[in-house]
LUMLONU-549704 format. One line per 5 residues: number of its first residue (from 0); their letters; for each residue x, y, z of C-alpha. Coordinates in nm, 4 decimals. Each point is the difference from the previous one (the first is absolute). Layout:
REM residues N
NUM	A	X,Y,Z; ... $
//
This chain:
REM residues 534
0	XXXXX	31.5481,20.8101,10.6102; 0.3149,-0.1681,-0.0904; 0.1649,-0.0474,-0.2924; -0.0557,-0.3680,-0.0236; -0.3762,0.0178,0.0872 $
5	XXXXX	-0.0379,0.2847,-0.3132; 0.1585,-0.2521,-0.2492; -0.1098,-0.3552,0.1222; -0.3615,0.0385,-0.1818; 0.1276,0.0754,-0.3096 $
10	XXXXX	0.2307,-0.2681,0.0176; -0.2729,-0.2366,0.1076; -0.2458,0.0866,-0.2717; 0.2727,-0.0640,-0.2538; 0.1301,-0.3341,0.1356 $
15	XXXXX	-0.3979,-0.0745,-0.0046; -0.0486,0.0907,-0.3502; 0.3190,-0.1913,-0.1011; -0.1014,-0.3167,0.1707; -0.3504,0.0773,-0.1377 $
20	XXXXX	0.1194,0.0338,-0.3684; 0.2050,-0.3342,0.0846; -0.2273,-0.2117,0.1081; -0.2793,0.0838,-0.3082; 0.3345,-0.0835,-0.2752 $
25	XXXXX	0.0578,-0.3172,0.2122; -0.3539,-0.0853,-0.0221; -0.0454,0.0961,-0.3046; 0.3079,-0.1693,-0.1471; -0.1105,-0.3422,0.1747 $
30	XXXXX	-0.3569,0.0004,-0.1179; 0.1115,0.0791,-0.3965; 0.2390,-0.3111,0.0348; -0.2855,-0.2012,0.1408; -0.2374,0.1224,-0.2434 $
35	XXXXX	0.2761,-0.0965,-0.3022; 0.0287,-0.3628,0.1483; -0.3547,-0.0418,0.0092; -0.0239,0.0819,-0.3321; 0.2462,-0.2369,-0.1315 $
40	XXXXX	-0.1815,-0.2559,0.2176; -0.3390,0.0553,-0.1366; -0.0374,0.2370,-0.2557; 0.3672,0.0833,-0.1791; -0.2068,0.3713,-0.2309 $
45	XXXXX	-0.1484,0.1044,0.3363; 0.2905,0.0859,0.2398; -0.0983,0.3618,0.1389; 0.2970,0.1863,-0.2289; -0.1118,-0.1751,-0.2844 $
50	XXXXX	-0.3954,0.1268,0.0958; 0.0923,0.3805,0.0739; 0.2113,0.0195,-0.3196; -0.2139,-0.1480,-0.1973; -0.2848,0.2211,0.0741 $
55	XXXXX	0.2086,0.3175,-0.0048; 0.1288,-0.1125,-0.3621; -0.3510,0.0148,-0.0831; -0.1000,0.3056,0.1688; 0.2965,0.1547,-0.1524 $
60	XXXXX	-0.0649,0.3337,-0.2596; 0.1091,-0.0618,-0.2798; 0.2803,0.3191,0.0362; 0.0999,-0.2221,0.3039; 0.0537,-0.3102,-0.1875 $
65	XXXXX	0.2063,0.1979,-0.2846; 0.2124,0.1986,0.3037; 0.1064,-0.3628,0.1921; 0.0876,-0.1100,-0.3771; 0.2225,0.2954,-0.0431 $
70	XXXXX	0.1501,-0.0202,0.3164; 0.0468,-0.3463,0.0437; -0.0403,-0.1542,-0.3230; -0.0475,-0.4265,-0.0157; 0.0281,0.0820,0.4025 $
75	XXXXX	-0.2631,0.1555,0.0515; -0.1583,-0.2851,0.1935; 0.2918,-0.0400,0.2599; -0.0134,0.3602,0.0293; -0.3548,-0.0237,0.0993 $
80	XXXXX	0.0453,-0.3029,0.2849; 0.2600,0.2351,0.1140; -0.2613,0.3245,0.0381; -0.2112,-0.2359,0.1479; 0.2625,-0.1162,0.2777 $
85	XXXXX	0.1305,0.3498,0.0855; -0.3852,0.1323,0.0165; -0.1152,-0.2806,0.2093; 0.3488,0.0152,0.2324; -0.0797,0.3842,0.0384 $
90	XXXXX	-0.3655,-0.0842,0.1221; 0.0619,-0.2644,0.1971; 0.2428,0.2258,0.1986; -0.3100,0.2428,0.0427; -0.2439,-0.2863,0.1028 $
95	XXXXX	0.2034,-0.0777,0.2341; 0.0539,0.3010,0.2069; -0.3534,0.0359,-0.0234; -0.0072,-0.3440,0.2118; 0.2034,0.0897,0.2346 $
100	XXXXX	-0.2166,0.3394,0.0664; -0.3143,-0.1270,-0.0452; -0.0025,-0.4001,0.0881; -0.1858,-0.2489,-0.2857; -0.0717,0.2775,-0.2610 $
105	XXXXX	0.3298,-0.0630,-0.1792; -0.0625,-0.3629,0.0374; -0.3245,0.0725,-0.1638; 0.1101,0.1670,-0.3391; 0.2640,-0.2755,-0.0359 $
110	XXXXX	-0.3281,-0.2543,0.0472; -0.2320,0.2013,-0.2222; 0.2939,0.0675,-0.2873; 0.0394,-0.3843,-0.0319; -0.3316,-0.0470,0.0028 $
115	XXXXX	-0.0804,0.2643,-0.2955; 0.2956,-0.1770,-0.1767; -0.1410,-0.3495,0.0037; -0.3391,0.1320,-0.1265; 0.2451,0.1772,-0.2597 $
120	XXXXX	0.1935,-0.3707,-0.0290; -0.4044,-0.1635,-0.0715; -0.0654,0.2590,-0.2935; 0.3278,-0.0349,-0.2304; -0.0168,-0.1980,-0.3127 $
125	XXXXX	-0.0024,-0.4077,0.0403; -0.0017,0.0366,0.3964; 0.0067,-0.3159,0.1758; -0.2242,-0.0878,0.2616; 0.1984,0.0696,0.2652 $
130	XXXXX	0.1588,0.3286,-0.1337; -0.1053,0.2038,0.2760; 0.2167,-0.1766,0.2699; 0.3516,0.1174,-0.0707; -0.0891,0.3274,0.0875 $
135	XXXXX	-0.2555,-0.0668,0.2854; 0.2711,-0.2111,0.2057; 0.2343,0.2808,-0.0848; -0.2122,0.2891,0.1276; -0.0724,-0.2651,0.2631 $
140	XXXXX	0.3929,-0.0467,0.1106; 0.0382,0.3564,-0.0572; -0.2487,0.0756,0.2434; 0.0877,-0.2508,0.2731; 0.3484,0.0941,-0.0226 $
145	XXXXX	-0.0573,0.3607,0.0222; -0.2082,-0.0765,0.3251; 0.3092,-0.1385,0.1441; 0.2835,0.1883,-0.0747; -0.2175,0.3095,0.0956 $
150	XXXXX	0.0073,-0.1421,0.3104; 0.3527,-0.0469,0.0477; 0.0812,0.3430,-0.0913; -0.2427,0.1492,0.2559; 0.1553,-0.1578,0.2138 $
155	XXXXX	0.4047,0.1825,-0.0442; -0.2205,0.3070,-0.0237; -0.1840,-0.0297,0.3136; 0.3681,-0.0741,0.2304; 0.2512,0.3084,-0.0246 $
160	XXXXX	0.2500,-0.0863,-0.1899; 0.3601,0.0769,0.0962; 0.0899,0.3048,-0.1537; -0.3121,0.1628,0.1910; 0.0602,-0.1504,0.3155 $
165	XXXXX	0.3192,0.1653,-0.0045; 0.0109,0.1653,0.3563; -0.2168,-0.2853,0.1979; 0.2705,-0.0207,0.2289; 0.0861,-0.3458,-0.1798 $
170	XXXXX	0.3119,-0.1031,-0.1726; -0.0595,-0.0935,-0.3875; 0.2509,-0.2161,-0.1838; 0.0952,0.1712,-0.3548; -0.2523,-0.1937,-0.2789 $
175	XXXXX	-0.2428,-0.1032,0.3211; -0.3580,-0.0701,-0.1652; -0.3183,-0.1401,0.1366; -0.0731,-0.3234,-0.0415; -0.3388,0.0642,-0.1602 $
180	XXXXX	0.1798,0.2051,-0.3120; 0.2469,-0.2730,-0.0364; -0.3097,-0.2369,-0.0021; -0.1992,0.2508,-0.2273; 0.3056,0.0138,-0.2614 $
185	XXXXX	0.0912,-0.3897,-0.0058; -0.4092,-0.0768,-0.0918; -0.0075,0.2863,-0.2371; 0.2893,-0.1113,-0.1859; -0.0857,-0.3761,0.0086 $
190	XXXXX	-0.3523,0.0799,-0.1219; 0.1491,0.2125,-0.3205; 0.2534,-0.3166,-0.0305; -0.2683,-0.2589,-0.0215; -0.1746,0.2105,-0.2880 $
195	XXXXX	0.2997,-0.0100,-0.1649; 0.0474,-0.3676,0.0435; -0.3834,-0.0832,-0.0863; 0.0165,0.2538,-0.3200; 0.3503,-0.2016,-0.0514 $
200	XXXXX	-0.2072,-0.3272,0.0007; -0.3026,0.1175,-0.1782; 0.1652,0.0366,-0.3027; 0.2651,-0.2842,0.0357; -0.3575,-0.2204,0.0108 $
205	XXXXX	-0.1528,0.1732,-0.2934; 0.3420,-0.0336,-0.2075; 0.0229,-0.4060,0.0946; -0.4149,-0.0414,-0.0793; 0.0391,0.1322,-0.3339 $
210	XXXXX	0.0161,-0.2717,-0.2134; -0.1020,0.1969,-0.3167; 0.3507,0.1011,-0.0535; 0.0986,-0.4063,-0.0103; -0.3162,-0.0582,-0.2035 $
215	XXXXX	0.1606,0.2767,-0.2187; 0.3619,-0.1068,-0.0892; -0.1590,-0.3908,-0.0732; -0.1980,0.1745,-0.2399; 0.0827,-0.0865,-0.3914 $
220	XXXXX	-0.1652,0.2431,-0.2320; -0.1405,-0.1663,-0.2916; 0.1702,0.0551,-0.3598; -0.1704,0.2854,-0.2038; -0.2391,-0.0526,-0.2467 $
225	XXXXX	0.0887,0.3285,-0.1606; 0.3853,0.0389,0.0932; 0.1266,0.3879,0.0394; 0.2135,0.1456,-0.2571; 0.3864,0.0113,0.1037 $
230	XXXXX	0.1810,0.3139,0.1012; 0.1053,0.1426,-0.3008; 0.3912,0.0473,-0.0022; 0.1002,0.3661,0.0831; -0.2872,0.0803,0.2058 $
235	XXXXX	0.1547,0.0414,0.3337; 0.2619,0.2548,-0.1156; 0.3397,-0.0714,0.1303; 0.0748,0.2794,0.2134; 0.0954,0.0112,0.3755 $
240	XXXXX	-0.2753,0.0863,0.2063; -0.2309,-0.0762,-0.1891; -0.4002,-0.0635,0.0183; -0.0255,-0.3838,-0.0269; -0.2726,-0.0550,-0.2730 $
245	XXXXX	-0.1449,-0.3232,0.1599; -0.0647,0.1165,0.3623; 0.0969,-0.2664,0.2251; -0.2687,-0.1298,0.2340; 0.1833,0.1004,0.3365 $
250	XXXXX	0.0491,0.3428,-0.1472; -0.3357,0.0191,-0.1555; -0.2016,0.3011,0.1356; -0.2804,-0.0761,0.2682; -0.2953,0.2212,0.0770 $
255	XXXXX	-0.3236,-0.1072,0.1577; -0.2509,0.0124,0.3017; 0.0854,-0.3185,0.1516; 0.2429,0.0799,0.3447; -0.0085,-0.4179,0.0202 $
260	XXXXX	0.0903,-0.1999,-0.3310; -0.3152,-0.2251,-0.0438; 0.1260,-0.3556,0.0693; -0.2249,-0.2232,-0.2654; 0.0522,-0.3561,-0.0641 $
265	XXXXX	-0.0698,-0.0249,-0.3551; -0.2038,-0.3252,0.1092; -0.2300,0.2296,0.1394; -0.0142,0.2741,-0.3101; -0.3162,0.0820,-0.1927 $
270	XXXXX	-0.0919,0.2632,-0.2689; -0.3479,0.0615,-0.0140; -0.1676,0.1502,-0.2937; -0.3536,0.1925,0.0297; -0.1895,0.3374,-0.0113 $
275	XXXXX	-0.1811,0.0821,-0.3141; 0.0996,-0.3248,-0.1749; -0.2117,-0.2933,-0.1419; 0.1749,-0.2495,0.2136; 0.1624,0.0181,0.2802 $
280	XXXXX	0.3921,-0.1549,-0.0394; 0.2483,-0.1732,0.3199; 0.3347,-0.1124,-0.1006; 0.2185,-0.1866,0.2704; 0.3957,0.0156,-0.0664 $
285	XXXXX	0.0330,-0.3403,-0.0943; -0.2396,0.0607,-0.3250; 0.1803,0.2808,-0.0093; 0.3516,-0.1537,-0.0565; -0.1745,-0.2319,-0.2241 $
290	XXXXX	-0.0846,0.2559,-0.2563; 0.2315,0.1222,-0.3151; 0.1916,0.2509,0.2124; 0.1627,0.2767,-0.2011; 0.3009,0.1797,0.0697 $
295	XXXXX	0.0476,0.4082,-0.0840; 0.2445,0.2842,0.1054; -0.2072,0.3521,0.1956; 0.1577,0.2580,0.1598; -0.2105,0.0936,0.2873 $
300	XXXXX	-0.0127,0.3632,0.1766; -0.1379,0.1341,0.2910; -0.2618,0.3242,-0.0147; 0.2357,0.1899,0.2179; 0.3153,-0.0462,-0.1687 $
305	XXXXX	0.1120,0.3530,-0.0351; 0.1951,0.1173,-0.3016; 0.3191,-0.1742,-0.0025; -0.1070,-0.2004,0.2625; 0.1094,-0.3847,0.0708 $
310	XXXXX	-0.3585,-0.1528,0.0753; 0.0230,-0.2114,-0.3079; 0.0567,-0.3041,-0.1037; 0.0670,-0.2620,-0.3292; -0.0614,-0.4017,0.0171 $
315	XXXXX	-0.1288,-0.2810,-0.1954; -0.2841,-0.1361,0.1367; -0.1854,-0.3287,-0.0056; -0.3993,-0.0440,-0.0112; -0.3119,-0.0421,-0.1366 $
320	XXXXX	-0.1548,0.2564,-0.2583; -0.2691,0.1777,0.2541; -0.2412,0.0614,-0.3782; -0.0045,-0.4057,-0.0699; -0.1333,-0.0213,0.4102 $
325	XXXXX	-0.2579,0.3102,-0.1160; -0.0895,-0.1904,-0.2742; -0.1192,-0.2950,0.2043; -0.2084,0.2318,0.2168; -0.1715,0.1807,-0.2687 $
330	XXXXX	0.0032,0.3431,0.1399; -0.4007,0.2180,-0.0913; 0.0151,0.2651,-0.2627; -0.0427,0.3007,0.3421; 0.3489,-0.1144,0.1416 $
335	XXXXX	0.2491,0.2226,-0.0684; 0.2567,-0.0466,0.3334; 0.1611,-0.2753,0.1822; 0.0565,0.0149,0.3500; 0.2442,-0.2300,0.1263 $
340	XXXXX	0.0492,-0.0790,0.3537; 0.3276,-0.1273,0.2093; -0.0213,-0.2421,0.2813; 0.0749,0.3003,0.2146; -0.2708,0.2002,-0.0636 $
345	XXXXX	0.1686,0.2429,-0.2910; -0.2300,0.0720,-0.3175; 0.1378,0.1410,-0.2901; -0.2516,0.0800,-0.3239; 0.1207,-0.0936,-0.3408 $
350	XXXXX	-0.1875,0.0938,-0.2897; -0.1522,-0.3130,-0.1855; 0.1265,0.0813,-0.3592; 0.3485,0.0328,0.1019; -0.0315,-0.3936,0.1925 $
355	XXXXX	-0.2095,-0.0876,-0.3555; 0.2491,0.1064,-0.2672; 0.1567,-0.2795,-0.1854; 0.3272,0.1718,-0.0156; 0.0502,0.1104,0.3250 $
360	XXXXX	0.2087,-0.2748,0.2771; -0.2655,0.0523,0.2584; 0.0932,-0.2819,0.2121; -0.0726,-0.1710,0.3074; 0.3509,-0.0791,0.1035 $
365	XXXXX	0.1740,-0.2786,0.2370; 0.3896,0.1043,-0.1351; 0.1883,0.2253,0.0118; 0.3657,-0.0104,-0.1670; -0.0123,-0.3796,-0.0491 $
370	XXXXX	-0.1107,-0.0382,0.3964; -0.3161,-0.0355,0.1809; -0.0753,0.3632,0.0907; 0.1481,0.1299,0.3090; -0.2891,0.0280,0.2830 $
375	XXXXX	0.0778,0.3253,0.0611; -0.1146,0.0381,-0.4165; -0.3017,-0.1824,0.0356; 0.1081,-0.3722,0.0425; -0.1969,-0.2258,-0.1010 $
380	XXXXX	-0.1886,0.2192,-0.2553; -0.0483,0.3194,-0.1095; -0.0985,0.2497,-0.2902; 0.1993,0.1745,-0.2594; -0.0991,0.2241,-0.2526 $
385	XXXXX	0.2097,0.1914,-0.2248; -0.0667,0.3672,-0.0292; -0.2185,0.0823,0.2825; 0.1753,0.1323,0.3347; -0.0026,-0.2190,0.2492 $
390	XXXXX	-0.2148,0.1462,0.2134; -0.3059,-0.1366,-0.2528; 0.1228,-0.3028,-0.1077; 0.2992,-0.1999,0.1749; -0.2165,-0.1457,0.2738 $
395	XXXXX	0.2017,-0.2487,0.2522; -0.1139,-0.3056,0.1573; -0.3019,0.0419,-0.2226; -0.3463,-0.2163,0.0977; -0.2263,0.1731,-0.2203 $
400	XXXXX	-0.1599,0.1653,-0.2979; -0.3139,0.1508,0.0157; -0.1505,0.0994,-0.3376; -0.1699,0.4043,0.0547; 0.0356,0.3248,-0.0704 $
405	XXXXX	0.1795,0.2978,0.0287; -0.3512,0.1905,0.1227; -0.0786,-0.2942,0.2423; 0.3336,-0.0683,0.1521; 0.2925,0.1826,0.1927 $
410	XXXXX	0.3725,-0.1502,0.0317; 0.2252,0.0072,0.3190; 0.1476,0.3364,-0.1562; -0.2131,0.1166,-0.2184; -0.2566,0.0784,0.3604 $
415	XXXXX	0.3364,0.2107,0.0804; -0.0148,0.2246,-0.2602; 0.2292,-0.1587,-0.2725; -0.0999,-0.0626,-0.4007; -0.2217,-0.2692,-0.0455 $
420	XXXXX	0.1908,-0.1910,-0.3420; 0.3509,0.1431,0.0796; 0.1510,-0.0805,-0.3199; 0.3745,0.0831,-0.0282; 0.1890,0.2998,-0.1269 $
425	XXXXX	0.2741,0.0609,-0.1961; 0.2848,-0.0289,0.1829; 0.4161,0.0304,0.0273; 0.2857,0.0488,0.2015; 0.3550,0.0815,0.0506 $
430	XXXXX	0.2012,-0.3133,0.1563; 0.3254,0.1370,-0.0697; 0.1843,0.2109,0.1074; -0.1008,-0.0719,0.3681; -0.1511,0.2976,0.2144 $
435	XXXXX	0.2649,0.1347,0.2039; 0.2824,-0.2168,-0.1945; 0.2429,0.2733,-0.0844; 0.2746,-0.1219,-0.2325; 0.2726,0.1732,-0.2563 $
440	XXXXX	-0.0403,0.1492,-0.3130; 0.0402,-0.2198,-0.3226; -0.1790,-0.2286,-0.2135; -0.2954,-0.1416,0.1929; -0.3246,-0.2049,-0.0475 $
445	XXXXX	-0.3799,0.1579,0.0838; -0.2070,-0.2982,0.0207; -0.3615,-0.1049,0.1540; -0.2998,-0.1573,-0.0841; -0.3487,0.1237,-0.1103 $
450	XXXXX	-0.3600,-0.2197,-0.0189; -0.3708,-0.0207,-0.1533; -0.1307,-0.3458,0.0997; -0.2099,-0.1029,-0.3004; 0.1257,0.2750,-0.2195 $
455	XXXXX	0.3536,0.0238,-0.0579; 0.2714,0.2547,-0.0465; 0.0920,0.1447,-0.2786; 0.3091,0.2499,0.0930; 0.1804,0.1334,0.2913 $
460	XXXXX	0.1277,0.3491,-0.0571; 0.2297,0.1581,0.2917; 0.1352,0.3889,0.0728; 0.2469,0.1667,0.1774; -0.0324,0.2751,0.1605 $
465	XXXXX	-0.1637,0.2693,-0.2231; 0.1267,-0.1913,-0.3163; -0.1193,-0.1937,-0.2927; -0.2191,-0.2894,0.0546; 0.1914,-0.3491,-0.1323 $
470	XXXXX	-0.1760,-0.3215,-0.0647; 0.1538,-0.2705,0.1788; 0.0878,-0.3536,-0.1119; -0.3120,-0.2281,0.0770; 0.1265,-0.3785,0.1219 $
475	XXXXX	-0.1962,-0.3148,-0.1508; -0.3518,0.0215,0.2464; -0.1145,-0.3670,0.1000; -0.3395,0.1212,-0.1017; -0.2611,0.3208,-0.0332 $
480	XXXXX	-0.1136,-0.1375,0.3729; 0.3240,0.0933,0.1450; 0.2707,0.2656,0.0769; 0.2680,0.0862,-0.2242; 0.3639,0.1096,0.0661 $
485	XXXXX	0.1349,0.2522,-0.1709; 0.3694,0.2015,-0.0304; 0.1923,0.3002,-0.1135; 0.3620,0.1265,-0.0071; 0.0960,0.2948,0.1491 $
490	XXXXX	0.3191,0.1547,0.0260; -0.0546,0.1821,0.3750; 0.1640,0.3071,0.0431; 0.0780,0.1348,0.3320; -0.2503,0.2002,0.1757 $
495	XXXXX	-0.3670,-0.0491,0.1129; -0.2186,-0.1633,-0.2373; -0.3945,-0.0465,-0.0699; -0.1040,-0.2925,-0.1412; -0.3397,-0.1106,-0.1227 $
500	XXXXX	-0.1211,-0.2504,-0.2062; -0.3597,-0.0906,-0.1824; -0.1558,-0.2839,-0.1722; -0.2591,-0.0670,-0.2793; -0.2054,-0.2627,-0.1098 $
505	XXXXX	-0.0620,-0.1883,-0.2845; -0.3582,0.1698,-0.0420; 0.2361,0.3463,-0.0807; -0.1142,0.0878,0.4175; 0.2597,0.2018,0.1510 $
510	XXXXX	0.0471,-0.0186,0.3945; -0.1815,0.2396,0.1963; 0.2017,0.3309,0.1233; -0.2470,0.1079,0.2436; 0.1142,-0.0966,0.3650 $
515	XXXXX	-0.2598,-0.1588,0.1573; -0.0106,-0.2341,0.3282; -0.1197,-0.3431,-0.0469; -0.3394,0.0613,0.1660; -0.2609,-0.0372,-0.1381 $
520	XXXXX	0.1376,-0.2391,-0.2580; 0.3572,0.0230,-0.0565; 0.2982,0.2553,-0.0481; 0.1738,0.1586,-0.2433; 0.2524,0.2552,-0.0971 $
525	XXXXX	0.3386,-0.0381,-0.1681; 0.2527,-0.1377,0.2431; 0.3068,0.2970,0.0209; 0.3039,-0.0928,0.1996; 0.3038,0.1965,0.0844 $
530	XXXX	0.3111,-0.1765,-0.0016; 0.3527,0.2168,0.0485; 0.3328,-0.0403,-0.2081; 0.2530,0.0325,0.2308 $
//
């Protein structure tokens, strides 16, 4: 046997597997782009990415959810659609060489995925009627394409290529190729191009349909009945670097379930009122604008904000007291739980005394920092409640309120193992010095901001290393219902340093040592960074 007739298989089987793995990327790449045009043809919150992710965000552990949001933080979502692409690239690859052994079986799990996806599409939250056919015609495409390219690449398999025909007795010109590979590679890559260009399109078509962002900006939020105290002067301490105490909305924090913002045209919005209530109540936006709005500053947080952690936020909010709607409804003396739903699907439970206290800005809000809200924070209404995580209590895009109980009723997290009232701890945390910010030794400011919504803070005390513990200078708060900056001098010496700082409330509560993750319903600990002198 000859040297060339040893090696040639080998070389065969992996030019086959290569133009195998091709072909099913290619295929697959075209029949995701068709699937996203489709989708912003027909049914924008159905496209097959949207589908997938939206399933595994709610199949997701709850460790899972709190690992992406440590990772990834506010990206968590793009992080996801990026899994998803690299997992689905990898398998296409593998469908396809398992075409181009075995002819229409790869074909056949590209069919049968989209298929399982568009049943998938048909069982998500406010699903259209035609919900399923993004990812049909995509499994469809998928499929058809697959057929074809598979064919083209058993076809440079089946001819010897030059290399192996080396020693025919025929003169080869350097770079020679059959025809059938050049034919094989220019489908291939104009197959993955018109994905591209269809994925390209898809969501050029969705971007220029949504006119919710027009209806949006024309929007002019009606004056408050109840107008929100000013910013008292000194409250955002004048330091460099520092924690801004109203949170601007393009910086403001964002954490939720929904991979596609919801696009509602507040036209269209209703909030409907039932469950273990006398009568049932529906109120459209325009009798909502029409009622004595009230304005009110709330710091919101996120469950899994970890000690010292940046998944926070402070605004003043516009919207209608949430008790006054209660009220109209008359909830039964069994109720003990509200369960409010999003457009999307999300449920969060609230406890009903908390939405029923007179002094507590429960609100069902349509602005946010003297805006409408931002879609992506629950444009054109959602809930706020001061105090509770939320987790329990900020629902976005919300529809509805049903009246229960906590014995009758599970929320979206509260089925995944989280608290079921999630009210907030006692909280603070070093801004500055920076982590990782070396600078020189000399006089120096230690400054941050601590928070308990609905409570208030009392004092800030701070320590370095193994020394004293010094109460720090308290800034003017806006209100109990939101966070508080506070500073202290230090004059840094050179050398490593430990610093930690803790809060307490105006109920005499200090801040928890104990380190604890934020599941099941929140963390704490007492932030300690190390800074060095240098």
């Amino acid at each position: 046997m000859t040297r060339e007739a040893s090696v040639a298989p080998p070389v065969a089987a992996k030019a086959s597997a290569l133009s195998g793995a091709a072909a099913g990327v290619a295929s697959a790449v075209l029949g995701a782009g068709v699937g996203e045009l489709v989708a912003a043809m027909v049914a924008p919150s159905s496209s097959p990415f949207s589908v997938v992710g939206g399933v595994l965000i709610d199949l997701a552990p709850s460790w899972a959810k709190d690992a992406a949001i440590s990772l990834f933080g506010t990206a968590d979502k793009l992080a996801l659609l990026v899994g998803i692409a690299i997992v689905l690239l990898a398998a296409a690859a593998g469908v396809g060489v398992l075409e181009l052994r075995r002819p229409w079986s790869g074909a056949a799990v590209f069919a049968a995925l989209g298929a399982v996806v568009a049943v998938l599409a048909m069982t998500r939250a406010g699903a259209s009627g035609l919900a399923w056919l993004p990812s049909l015609a995509a499994g469809l495409v998928a499929a058809t394409a697959l057929r074809l390219l598979a064919g083209l690449a058993r076809r440079t398999t089946d001819t010897p290529s030059p290399a192996s025909a080396a020693g025919d007795g025929v003169d080869h010109a350097p770079g020679d190729e059959h025809p059938s590979r050049r034919r094989f590679l220019v489908w291939a890559g104009a197959s993955a191009a018109a994905g591209v260009l269809a994925a390209i399109a898809g969501t050029a078509l969705q971007a220029g349909s949504r006119s919710i962002d027009a209806v949006r900006r024309a929007l002019r939020l009606p004056a408050p009945a109840v107008a929100a105290p000013p910013v008292p002067a000194g409250a955002q301490l004048d330091l460099v670097g520092m924690t801004h105490v109203v949170t601007p909305n393009a910086s403001f924090y964002r954490i939720d379930t929904a991979l596609v913002v919801p696009q509602i045209d507040p036209a269209d919005w209703s909030l409907r009122i039932h469950g273990l209530v006398e009568r049932e109540v529906e109120i459209g936006w325009d009798e909502l604008l029409a009622l004595p709005l009230e304005e009110s500053w709330t710091t919101l947080a996120c469950v899994s904000n970890p000690v010292g952690g940046d998944l926070i936020g402070n605004a003043k909010w516009l919207g209608y007291p949430i008790r006054l709607l209660l009220e109209r409804a008359r909830p039964t003396a069994e109720a003990d739980m509200v369960l409010s739903r999003s457009i999307d699907g999300f449920t969060a439970s609230t406890p009903l005394e908390v939405l029923q206290e007179a002094t507590r800005d429960a609100i069902l809000a349509i602005g946010m920092n003297d805006e409408p809200l931002p879609p992506e924070h629950g444009f054109p209404v959602r809930m706020v409640v001061p105090g509770l995580y939320g987790y329990v209590s900020a629902t976005k895009w919300v529809t509805e309120l049903e009246v229960t109980r906590f014995d009758r009723a599970d929320a979206y997290w509260t089925t995944r193992g989280w608290s079921a009232k999630g009210p907030i701890k006692l909280q603070s945390r070093i801004d500055l010095p920076r982590r990782g910010h070396g600078f020189a030794p000399g006089d120096t400011t230690i400054a941050g901001v601590a928070w308990h919504q609905h409570v208030g803070i009392a004092k800030v005390e701070v320590q370095i290393d193994d020394g004293p513990w010094r109460e720090a200078s308290l800034a003017p708060a806006i209100s109990d219902d939101t966070w508080v900056q506070w500073s202290i001098p230090w004059k840094a010496e050179a050398g490593s340093h430990a610093i930690r700082c803790r809060a307490t409330n105006t109920k005499g509560e200090l801040q928890i040592e104990t380190d604890a993750w934020p599941a099941p319903d929140g963390a704490t600990g007492w932030q300690q960074l190390t800074v060095d002198v240098a």
